[in-house]
N, C-alpha and C positions, 0 to 999 in steps of 0.2 A: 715355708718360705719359697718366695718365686725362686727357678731357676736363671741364674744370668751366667753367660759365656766368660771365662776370664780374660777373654782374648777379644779385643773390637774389630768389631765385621769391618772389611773395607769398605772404601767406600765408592760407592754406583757411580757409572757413568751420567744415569741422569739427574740424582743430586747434585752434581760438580755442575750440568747445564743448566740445573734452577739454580743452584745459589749465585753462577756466574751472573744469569739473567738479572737479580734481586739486585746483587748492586749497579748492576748496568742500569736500569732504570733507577735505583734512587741516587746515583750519581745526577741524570742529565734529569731529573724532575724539576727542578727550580730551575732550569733553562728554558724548559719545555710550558710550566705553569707558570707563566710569572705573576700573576694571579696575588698579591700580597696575604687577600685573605683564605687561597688554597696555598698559599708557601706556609703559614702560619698552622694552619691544619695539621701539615703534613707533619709540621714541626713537635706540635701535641703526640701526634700518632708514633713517630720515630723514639720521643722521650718515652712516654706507656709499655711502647713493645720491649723494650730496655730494661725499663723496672718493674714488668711484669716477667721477664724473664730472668733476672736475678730473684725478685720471690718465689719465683718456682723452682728455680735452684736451690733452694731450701727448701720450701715448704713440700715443694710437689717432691723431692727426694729422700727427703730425711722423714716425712709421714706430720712431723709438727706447723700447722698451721698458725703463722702470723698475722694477729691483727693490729699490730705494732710496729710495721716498717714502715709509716707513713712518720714517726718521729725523725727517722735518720734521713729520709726527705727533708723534714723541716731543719735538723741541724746541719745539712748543705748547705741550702740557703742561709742560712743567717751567718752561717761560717764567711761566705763568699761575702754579704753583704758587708761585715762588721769589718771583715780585714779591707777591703776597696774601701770603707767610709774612714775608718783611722786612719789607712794611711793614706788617704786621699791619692789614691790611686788614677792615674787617667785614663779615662774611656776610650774604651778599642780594645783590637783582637787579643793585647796581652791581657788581658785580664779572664781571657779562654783559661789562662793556665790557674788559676785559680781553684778550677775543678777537681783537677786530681788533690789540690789541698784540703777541699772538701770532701771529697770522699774518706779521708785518712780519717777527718775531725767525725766524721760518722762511725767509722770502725773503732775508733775508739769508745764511742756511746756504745756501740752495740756488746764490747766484751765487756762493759759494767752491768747493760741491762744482761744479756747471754750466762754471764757468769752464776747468776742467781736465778733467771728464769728458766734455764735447761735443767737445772735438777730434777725438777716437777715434772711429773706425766702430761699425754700432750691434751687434755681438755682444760688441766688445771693454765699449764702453758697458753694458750689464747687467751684466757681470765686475764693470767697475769698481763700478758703482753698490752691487750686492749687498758689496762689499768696506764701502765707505762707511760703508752700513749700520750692518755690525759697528764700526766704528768709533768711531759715535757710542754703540753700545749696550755700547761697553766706556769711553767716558767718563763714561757714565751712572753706572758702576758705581765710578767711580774718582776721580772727584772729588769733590772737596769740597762743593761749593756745591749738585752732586745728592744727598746725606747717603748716597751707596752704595748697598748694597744695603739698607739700612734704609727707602729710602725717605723722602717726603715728604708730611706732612700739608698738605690743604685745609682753610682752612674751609668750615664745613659748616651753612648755614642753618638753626638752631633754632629762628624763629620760623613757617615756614611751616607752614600748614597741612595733617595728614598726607593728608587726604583726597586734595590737589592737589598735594600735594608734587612729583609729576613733569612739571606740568603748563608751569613754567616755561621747565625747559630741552626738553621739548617743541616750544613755540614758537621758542624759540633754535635747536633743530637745524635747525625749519620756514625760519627767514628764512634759513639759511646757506645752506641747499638751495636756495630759492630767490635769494636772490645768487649760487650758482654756476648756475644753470642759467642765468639772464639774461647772465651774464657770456660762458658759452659760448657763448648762442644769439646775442649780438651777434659778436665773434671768429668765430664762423663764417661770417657774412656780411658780414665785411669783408677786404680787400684783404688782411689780414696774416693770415687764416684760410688765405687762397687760396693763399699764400707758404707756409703751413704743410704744405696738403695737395700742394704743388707737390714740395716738399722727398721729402715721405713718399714718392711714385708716382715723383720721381727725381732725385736728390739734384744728382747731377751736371751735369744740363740744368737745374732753378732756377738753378743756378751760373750755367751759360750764360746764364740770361734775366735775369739783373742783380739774382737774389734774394741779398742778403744773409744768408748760409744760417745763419754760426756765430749770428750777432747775433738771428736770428727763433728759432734752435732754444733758446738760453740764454733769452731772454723767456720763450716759452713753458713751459721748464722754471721760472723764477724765477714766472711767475703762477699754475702750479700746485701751488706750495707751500702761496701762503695760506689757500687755504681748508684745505688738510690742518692748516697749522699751527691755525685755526681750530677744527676740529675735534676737534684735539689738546684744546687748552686746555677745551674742553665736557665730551670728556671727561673731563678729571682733574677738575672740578666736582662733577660726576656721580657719580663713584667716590669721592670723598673723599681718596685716599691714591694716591698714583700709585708705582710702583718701575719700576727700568730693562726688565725681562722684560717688563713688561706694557703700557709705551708705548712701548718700542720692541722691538714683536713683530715676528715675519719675516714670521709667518700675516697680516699686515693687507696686505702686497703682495699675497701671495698670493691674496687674497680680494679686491680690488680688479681685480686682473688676470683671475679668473676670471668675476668681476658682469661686467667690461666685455665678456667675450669670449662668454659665452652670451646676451648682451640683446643685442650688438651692438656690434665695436670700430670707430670713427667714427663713430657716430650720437650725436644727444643724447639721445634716449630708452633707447638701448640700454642704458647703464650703468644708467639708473635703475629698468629693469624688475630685472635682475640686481640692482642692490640692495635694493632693497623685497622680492625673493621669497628671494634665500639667505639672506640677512639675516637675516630674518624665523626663515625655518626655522632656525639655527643656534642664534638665543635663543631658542627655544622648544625647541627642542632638550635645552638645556643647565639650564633653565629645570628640566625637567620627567621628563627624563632622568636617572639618575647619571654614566654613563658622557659627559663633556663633550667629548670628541675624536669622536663619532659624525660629527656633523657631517661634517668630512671625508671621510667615507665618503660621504655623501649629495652632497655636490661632486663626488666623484669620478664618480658615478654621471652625475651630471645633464649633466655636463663632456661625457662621453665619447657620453649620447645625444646632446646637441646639437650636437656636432663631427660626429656620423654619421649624422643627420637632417636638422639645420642647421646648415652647417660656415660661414657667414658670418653664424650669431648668429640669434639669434629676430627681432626688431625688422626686419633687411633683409630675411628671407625672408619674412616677412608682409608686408611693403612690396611685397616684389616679385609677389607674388602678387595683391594688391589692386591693382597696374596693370596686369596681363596681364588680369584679369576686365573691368576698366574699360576697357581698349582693342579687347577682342574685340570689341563690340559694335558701337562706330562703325569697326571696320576692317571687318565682316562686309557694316555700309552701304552703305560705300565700293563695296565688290567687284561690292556686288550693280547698284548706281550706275551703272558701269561708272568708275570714276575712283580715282584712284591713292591707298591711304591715306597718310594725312598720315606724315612722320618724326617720329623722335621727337623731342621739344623738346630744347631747350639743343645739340644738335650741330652748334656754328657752325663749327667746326675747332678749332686750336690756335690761330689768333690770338687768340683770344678770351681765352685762358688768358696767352697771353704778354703782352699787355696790361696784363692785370690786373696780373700779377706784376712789368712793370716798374714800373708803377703805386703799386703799392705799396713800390716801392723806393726812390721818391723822399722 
Protein backbone atom coordinates (compact mmCIF):
# COMPACT_ATOMS: atom_id res chain seq x y z
CA UNK A 1 0.00 0.00 0.00
CA UNK A 2 1.31 3.52 -0.95
CA UNK A 3 2.53 5.48 1.75
CA UNK A 4 0.33 8.77 2.60
CA UNK A 5 1.12 11.40 5.42
CA UNK A 6 -1.60 11.67 8.02
CA UNK A 7 -1.04 15.17 8.31
CA UNK A 8 -1.75 17.69 5.00
CA UNK A 9 1.09 19.39 3.70
CA UNK A 10 0.47 23.14 3.68
CA UNK A 11 -0.13 24.90 1.45
CA UNK A 12 2.53 26.80 -1.24
CA UNK A 13 2.77 30.04 -1.62
CA UNK A 14 2.47 29.61 -5.40
CA UNK A 15 -0.61 27.34 -5.42
CA UNK A 16 -2.63 30.21 -3.34
CA UNK A 17 -1.02 32.68 -6.67
CA UNK A 18 -2.45 30.05 -9.21
CA UNK A 19 -5.68 29.33 -7.81
CA UNK A 20 -5.96 33.11 -6.88
CA UNK A 21 -5.19 33.74 -10.77
CA UNK A 22 -7.94 30.92 -11.99
CA UNK A 23 -10.63 32.59 -10.59
CA UNK A 24 -9.55 35.98 -11.37
CA UNK A 25 -9.67 35.32 -14.84
CA UNK A 26 -12.75 33.07 -14.99
CA UNK A 27 -14.53 35.73 -12.98
CA UNK A 28 -13.80 38.59 -15.80
CA UNK A 29 -13.96 35.97 -18.92
CA UNK A 30 -17.55 36.73 -20.05
CA UNK A 31 -16.61 40.59 -19.70
CA UNK A 32 -13.57 40.22 -21.63
CA UNK A 33 -15.13 37.47 -24.36
CA UNK A 34 -18.29 38.45 -25.07
CA UNK A 35 -18.31 36.36 -27.89
CA UNK A 36 -21.90 34.34 -27.36
CA UNK A 37 -20.52 31.41 -28.94
CA UNK A 38 -16.88 31.64 -26.70
CA UNK A 39 -19.26 32.32 -23.57
CA UNK A 40 -21.10 29.20 -24.43
CA UNK A 41 -17.86 27.12 -24.86
CA UNK A 42 -16.66 28.31 -21.87
CA UNK A 43 -19.73 27.35 -20.28
CA UNK A 44 -19.35 23.50 -21.58
CA UNK A 45 -15.82 23.51 -20.36
CA UNK A 46 -16.61 24.93 -16.75
CA UNK A 47 -19.64 22.10 -16.46
CA UNK A 48 -16.99 19.12 -17.64
CA UNK A 49 -14.14 20.17 -15.32
CA UNK A 50 -16.92 20.01 -12.51
CA UNK A 51 -18.05 16.57 -13.28
CA UNK A 52 -15.03 15.42 -14.28
CA UNK A 53 -13.74 16.25 -10.95
CA UNK A 54 -16.46 14.71 -8.85
CA UNK A 55 -15.89 11.36 -10.91
CA UNK A 56 -12.48 11.42 -9.99
CA UNK A 57 -13.46 11.83 -6.52
CA UNK A 58 -14.54 8.59 -6.64
CA UNK A 59 -13.35 6.74 -9.32
CA UNK A 60 -9.65 8.11 -9.42
CA UNK A 61 -9.70 7.61 -5.30
CA UNK A 62 -11.51 4.89 -4.27
CA UNK A 63 -9.67 2.56 -7.33
CA UNK A 64 -13.53 1.61 -8.72
CA UNK A 65 -14.24 3.06 -12.09
CA UNK A 66 -17.74 4.44 -13.17
CA UNK A 67 -19.37 3.90 -16.26
CA UNK A 68 -22.57 4.83 -14.85
CA UNK A 69 -22.48 8.48 -13.57
CA UNK A 70 -23.74 9.74 -16.68
CA UNK A 71 -27.37 8.44 -15.23
CA UNK A 72 -27.36 10.93 -12.19
CA UNK A 73 -26.44 13.65 -14.95
CA UNK A 74 -29.55 12.52 -16.64
CA UNK A 75 -31.68 12.45 -13.26
CA UNK A 76 -30.62 16.42 -12.76
CA UNK A 77 -32.00 17.16 -15.56
CA UNK A 78 -35.10 15.75 -15.77
CA UNK A 79 -35.48 16.46 -11.92
CA UNK A 80 -35.08 20.25 -12.85
CA UNK A 81 -37.08 19.86 -15.87
CA UNK A 82 -40.36 18.00 -14.34
CA UNK A 83 -40.49 20.22 -11.09
CA UNK A 84 -40.14 23.99 -13.45
CA UNK A 85 -42.80 22.10 -16.00
CA UNK A 86 -45.61 21.08 -13.13
CA UNK A 87 -45.30 23.90 -11.38
CA UNK A 88 -44.88 26.09 -14.04
CA UNK A 89 -42.42 27.78 -12.62
CA UNK A 90 -41.32 31.33 -14.18
CA UNK A 91 -38.16 31.68 -16.17
CA UNK A 92 -35.30 33.51 -14.55
CA UNK A 93 -32.48 33.53 -12.20
CA UNK A 94 -34.82 31.61 -9.46
CA UNK A 95 -34.98 28.76 -11.12
CA UNK A 96 -30.76 28.56 -10.50
CA UNK A 97 -31.98 27.24 -7.26
CA UNK A 98 -33.37 24.28 -8.46
CA UNK A 99 -29.82 22.84 -8.73
CA UNK A 100 -29.07 21.93 -5.48
CA UNK A 101 -32.70 20.08 -5.71
CA UNK A 102 -31.30 18.16 -8.31
CA UNK A 103 -28.40 17.10 -7.15
CA UNK A 104 -30.24 15.68 -3.75
CA UNK A 105 -32.81 13.72 -6.35
CA UNK A 106 -29.33 12.24 -7.88
CA UNK A 107 -28.02 11.18 -4.50
CA UNK A 108 -30.66 9.58 -3.93
CA UNK A 109 -30.39 7.39 -7.34
CA UNK A 110 -26.97 6.80 -6.48
CA UNK A 111 -27.48 5.11 -2.81
CA UNK A 112 -30.06 2.59 -4.61
CA UNK A 113 -27.76 1.99 -7.59
CA UNK A 114 -24.34 2.13 -4.84
CA UNK A 115 -26.15 0.06 -2.28
CA UNK A 116 -26.09 -3.08 -4.68
CA UNK A 117 -23.31 -2.14 -7.05
CA UNK A 118 -20.49 -1.75 -4.39
CA UNK A 119 -20.64 -5.20 -2.98
CA UNK A 120 -19.09 -6.54 -6.17
CA UNK A 121 -15.33 -6.17 -7.15
CA UNK A 122 -14.26 -3.41 -9.11
CA UNK A 123 -14.30 -5.07 -12.81
CA UNK A 124 -17.51 -6.70 -11.94
CA UNK A 125 -18.59 -2.87 -10.66
CA UNK A 126 -18.13 -1.13 -14.29
CA UNK A 127 -20.39 -4.14 -15.85
CA UNK A 128 -22.83 -3.40 -13.38
CA UNK A 129 -22.63 0.17 -13.48
CA UNK A 130 -22.51 0.49 -17.52
CA UNK A 131 -25.77 -1.91 -17.29
CA UNK A 132 -27.49 0.80 -14.77
CA UNK A 133 -26.76 3.14 -17.11
CA UNK A 134 -29.00 1.81 -19.83
CA UNK A 135 -31.49 1.42 -17.45
CA UNK A 136 -32.11 4.61 -16.39
CA UNK A 137 -31.83 5.78 -20.27
CA UNK A 138 -34.55 3.17 -21.03
CA UNK A 139 -36.90 4.65 -18.24
CA UNK A 140 -36.30 7.91 -19.71
CA UNK A 141 -37.61 6.66 -22.76
CA UNK A 142 -40.58 4.90 -21.20
CA UNK A 143 -42.10 6.68 -18.85
CA UNK A 144 -44.64 8.79 -18.42
CA UNK A 145 -43.51 11.59 -16.37
CA UNK A 146 -40.20 11.79 -18.83
CA UNK A 147 -42.91 12.44 -21.93
CA UNK A 148 -40.64 9.77 -23.97
CA UNK A 149 -38.97 10.33 -26.47
CA UNK A 150 -40.80 13.48 -27.18
CA UNK A 151 -38.92 15.02 -24.60
CA UNK A 152 -39.38 17.94 -22.26
CA UNK A 153 -39.75 21.49 -22.52
CA UNK A 154 -37.74 24.10 -20.03
CA UNK A 155 -38.53 27.23 -19.59
CA UNK A 156 -36.60 29.54 -21.32
CA UNK A 157 -35.79 33.17 -20.17
CA UNK A 158 -37.41 35.85 -22.47
CA UNK A 159 -36.50 38.73 -20.59
CA UNK A 160 -32.72 38.57 -20.70
CA UNK A 161 -30.66 40.37 -22.25
CA UNK A 162 -29.38 38.88 -25.71
CA UNK A 163 -26.16 40.43 -25.49
CA UNK A 164 -25.54 38.61 -21.90
CA UNK A 165 -27.78 35.93 -22.25
CA UNK A 166 -25.11 33.43 -21.48
CA UNK A 167 -23.56 35.16 -19.14
CA UNK A 168 -25.82 33.95 -16.19
CA UNK A 169 -25.39 30.38 -16.43
CA UNK A 170 -21.77 31.05 -16.92
CA UNK A 171 -21.37 32.15 -13.46
CA UNK A 172 -23.69 29.06 -12.35
CA UNK A 173 -21.33 26.61 -13.91
CA UNK A 174 -18.46 29.06 -12.29
CA UNK A 175 -19.81 28.62 -8.47
CA UNK A 176 -20.51 24.74 -9.23
CA UNK A 177 -16.78 24.27 -10.27
CA UNK A 178 -15.93 25.88 -7.62
CA UNK A 179 -18.10 23.95 -4.86
CA UNK A 180 -16.72 20.90 -6.35
CA UNK A 181 -13.28 21.62 -6.23
CA UNK A 182 -13.45 23.01 -2.50
CA UNK A 183 -15.43 20.02 -1.71
CA UNK A 184 -12.61 17.65 -3.12
CA UNK A 185 -9.82 19.77 -1.87
CA UNK A 186 -11.25 19.53 1.74
CA UNK A 187 -12.12 15.30 1.28
CA UNK A 188 -8.70 14.99 0.33
CA UNK A 189 -7.16 16.21 3.30
CA UNK A 190 -9.22 14.66 5.72
CA UNK A 191 -9.22 11.23 7.39
CA UNK A 192 -12.04 9.91 5.10
CA UNK A 193 -9.98 10.96 1.94
CA UNK A 194 -7.15 8.78 3.49
CA UNK A 195 -9.71 5.82 3.97
CA UNK A 196 -10.47 6.52 0.37
CA UNK A 197 -7.08 6.24 -1.09
CA UNK A 198 -6.22 3.45 1.55
CA UNK A 199 -9.24 1.48 -0.10
CA UNK A 200 -7.87 2.22 -3.73
CA UNK A 201 -3.77 1.05 -3.09
CA UNK A 202 -5.57 -2.01 -1.07
CA UNK A 203 -8.76 -2.99 -0.41
CA UNK A 204 -8.24 -5.82 1.55
CA UNK A 205 -5.53 -4.42 4.29
CA UNK A 206 -7.93 -0.89 4.82
CA UNK A 207 -10.28 -3.95 5.82
CA UNK A 208 -7.57 -5.10 8.05
CA UNK A 209 -7.04 -1.46 9.56
CA UNK A 210 -10.45 -1.01 10.81
CA UNK A 211 -11.51 0.95 7.43
CA UNK A 212 -15.13 0.66 6.97
CA UNK A 213 -14.72 -0.12 3.27
CA UNK A 214 -18.45 -0.88 1.95
CA UNK A 215 -19.77 2.48 4.04
CA UNK A 216 -16.67 4.99 2.81
CA UNK A 217 -16.90 3.42 -0.91
CA UNK A 218 -21.04 4.17 -1.15
CA UNK A 219 -20.39 7.87 0.44
CA UNK A 220 -18.09 8.62 -1.81
CA UNK A 221 -20.09 7.16 -4.67
CA UNK A 222 -23.52 9.04 -3.05
CA UNK A 223 -21.24 12.49 -2.87
CA UNK A 224 -20.28 12.35 -6.37
CA UNK A 225 -23.42 12.33 -7.76
CA UNK A 226 -24.46 15.87 -6.64
CA UNK A 227 -22.63 17.82 -8.25
CA UNK A 228 -23.26 15.56 -11.65
CA UNK A 229 -26.81 15.82 -10.71
CA UNK A 230 -26.14 19.51 -10.52
CA UNK A 231 -24.85 19.77 -13.47
CA UNK A 232 -27.43 17.93 -15.17
CA UNK A 233 -30.05 20.34 -14.10
CA UNK A 234 -27.62 23.55 -15.67
CA UNK A 235 -27.74 21.85 -18.39
CA UNK A 236 -31.31 21.12 -19.28
CA UNK A 237 -31.61 25.13 -18.46
CA UNK A 238 -29.16 25.85 -21.13
CA UNK A 239 -30.58 23.70 -23.80
CA UNK A 240 -34.02 24.41 -23.31
CA UNK A 241 -35.51 20.96 -24.19
CA UNK A 242 -33.87 17.92 -22.78
CA UNK A 243 -34.65 14.13 -24.43
CA UNK A 244 -33.59 10.71 -22.96
CA UNK A 245 -30.37 10.29 -25.72
CA UNK A 246 -29.01 13.51 -24.82
CA UNK A 247 -28.91 13.54 -20.91
CA UNK A 248 -28.36 10.44 -20.66
CA UNK A 249 -25.59 10.09 -23.13
CA UNK A 250 -22.85 7.11 -22.80
CA UNK A 251 -20.24 9.75 -24.43
CA UNK A 252 -20.44 11.89 -21.00
CA UNK A 253 -18.69 8.75 -19.11
CA UNK A 254 -16.75 8.43 -21.51
CA UNK A 255 -15.55 11.96 -21.65
CA UNK A 256 -15.14 12.30 -18.05
CA UNK A 257 -13.17 9.21 -17.69
CA UNK A 258 -10.86 10.25 -20.42
CA UNK A 259 -10.40 14.38 -18.94
CA UNK A 260 -9.56 12.58 -15.78
CA UNK A 261 -7.11 10.20 -17.12
CA UNK A 262 -5.01 12.53 -19.47
CA UNK A 263 -4.83 15.64 -16.68
CA UNK A 264 -4.38 13.23 -14.20
CA UNK A 265 -6.51 10.38 -12.31
CA UNK A 266 -6.05 11.25 -8.40
CA UNK A 267 -5.09 14.69 -8.51
CA UNK A 268 -7.37 17.71 -8.14
CA UNK A 269 -6.02 19.67 -10.96
CA UNK A 270 -5.78 16.75 -13.24
CA UNK A 271 -9.46 16.37 -14.02
CA UNK A 272 -9.68 20.03 -14.44
CA UNK A 273 -6.76 20.50 -16.98
CA UNK A 274 -8.52 17.65 -19.13
CA UNK A 275 -11.75 19.42 -18.84
CA UNK A 276 -11.06 22.96 -19.64
CA UNK A 277 -8.76 21.68 -22.86
CA UNK A 278 -11.02 18.50 -24.45
CA UNK A 279 -13.84 20.44 -23.58
CA UNK A 280 -13.12 23.18 -25.06
CA UNK A 281 -11.88 21.60 -28.31
CA UNK A 282 -14.87 19.26 -28.74
CA UNK A 283 -17.33 22.61 -28.70
CA UNK A 284 -15.53 24.21 -31.01
CA UNK A 285 -15.17 21.48 -32.83
CA UNK A 286 -18.68 21.02 -33.27
CA UNK A 287 -19.29 24.60 -33.28
CA UNK A 288 -17.38 25.21 -36.36
CA UNK A 289 -17.19 21.88 -37.99
CA UNK A 290 -19.97 19.89 -39.81
CA UNK A 291 -18.93 16.64 -39.20
CA UNK A 292 -19.82 16.67 -35.01
CA UNK A 293 -18.32 13.15 -33.96
CA UNK A 294 -14.75 14.60 -35.06
CA UNK A 295 -14.13 15.22 -31.78
CA UNK A 296 -13.59 11.76 -31.02
CA UNK A 297 -11.08 11.25 -33.26
CA UNK A 298 -9.03 14.02 -31.63
CA UNK A 299 -9.71 12.06 -27.95
CA UNK A 300 -8.52 9.34 -29.48
CA UNK A 301 -5.46 10.86 -30.53
CA UNK A 302 -4.48 12.86 -27.49
CA UNK A 303 -5.64 9.71 -25.28
CA UNK A 304 -3.06 7.43 -26.92
CA UNK A 305 -0.11 10.36 -27.03
CA UNK A 306 -0.56 10.88 -23.39
CA UNK A 307 -0.76 7.22 -22.37
CA UNK A 308 2.67 6.84 -24.43
CA UNK A 309 4.48 10.01 -23.21
CA UNK A 310 2.58 10.38 -19.93
CA UNK A 311 0.95 7.22 -18.91
CA UNK A 312 0.23 8.64 -15.16
CA UNK A 313 -1.56 11.95 -16.91
CA UNK A 314 -0.14 15.37 -17.52
CA UNK A 315 -0.63 17.13 -14.09
CA UNK A 316 1.67 14.02 -12.11
CA UNK A 317 4.44 14.10 -14.70
CA UNK A 318 4.78 17.80 -14.53
CA UNK A 319 4.70 17.54 -10.71
CA UNK A 320 7.02 15.09 -10.91
CA UNK A 321 9.41 16.75 -12.83
CA UNK A 322 9.31 20.17 -10.89
CA UNK A 323 10.47 18.09 -7.87
CA UNK A 324 13.34 16.28 -9.35
CA UNK A 325 14.54 20.01 -10.64
CA UNK A 326 13.95 21.45 -7.22
CA UNK A 327 15.76 18.71 -5.28
CA UNK A 328 18.85 18.43 -7.53
CA UNK A 329 20.00 21.35 -6.27
CA UNK A 330 20.14 21.26 -2.58
CA UNK A 331 21.00 17.22 -2.92
CA UNK A 332 24.08 18.40 -5.29
CA UNK A 333 24.98 20.83 -1.81
CA UNK A 334 24.64 18.25 0.30
CA UNK A 335 27.13 15.87 -1.58
CA UNK A 336 29.31 18.62 -2.11
CA UNK A 337 29.05 19.38 1.90
CA UNK A 338 30.10 16.09 2.61
CA UNK A 339 26.73 15.25 4.41
CA UNK A 340 23.94 12.87 3.65
CA UNK A 341 20.88 14.55 1.48
CA UNK A 342 17.73 14.86 3.32
CA UNK A 343 14.81 11.85 2.47
CA UNK A 344 12.24 12.55 1.12
CA UNK A 345 9.36 14.09 3.24
CA UNK A 346 6.04 12.33 4.34
CA UNK A 347 8.12 8.69 4.54
CA UNK A 348 7.31 8.08 8.21
CA UNK A 349 6.34 4.34 7.31
CA UNK A 350 3.05 2.75 7.51
CA UNK A 351 2.09 3.64 10.87
CA UNK A 352 1.32 6.79 9.93
CA UNK A 353 -1.09 5.69 7.45
CA UNK A 354 -2.77 3.13 9.75
CA UNK A 355 -3.34 5.61 12.17
CA UNK A 356 -5.01 7.86 10.19
CA UNK A 357 -7.27 5.25 8.84
CA UNK A 358 -8.18 3.99 12.24
CA UNK A 359 -8.64 7.33 12.99
CA UNK A 360 -11.03 7.88 10.82
CA UNK A 361 -12.93 5.03 11.57
CA UNK A 362 -14.04 6.13 14.69
Amino acid sequence: MAIVSARAKPISKAKVVVVVAAIAVIAVFPLVFTNPAVTEIAIFALMFMATSEAWNGFAGWSGYFSLGHAAFFGVGAYTFAIIADDYKLPAGSGLFLLMPVAGLAAMVAAVLVGAVALRTKRHTFVVITIGVFFIFQLLGYNLSITAGAAGLQVPTPYNWNAATFNNPFYYAAAILLGFTVALYWLIRRSAFGLQLLSIRDDEERAKGLGVPVWRVKLSAFVISSFPVGMAGALFAFLIGQIYPNTVFNPLFDLSWALMTLVGGIGTIAGPLLGGVVLESVQQYLNLYLSNVDIYLIVYGVVFLAVMFWMPRGVVPTLGDALRRRRSARPTSLASAGGQPAPGPQGSQGTGSLAAAVREGGK
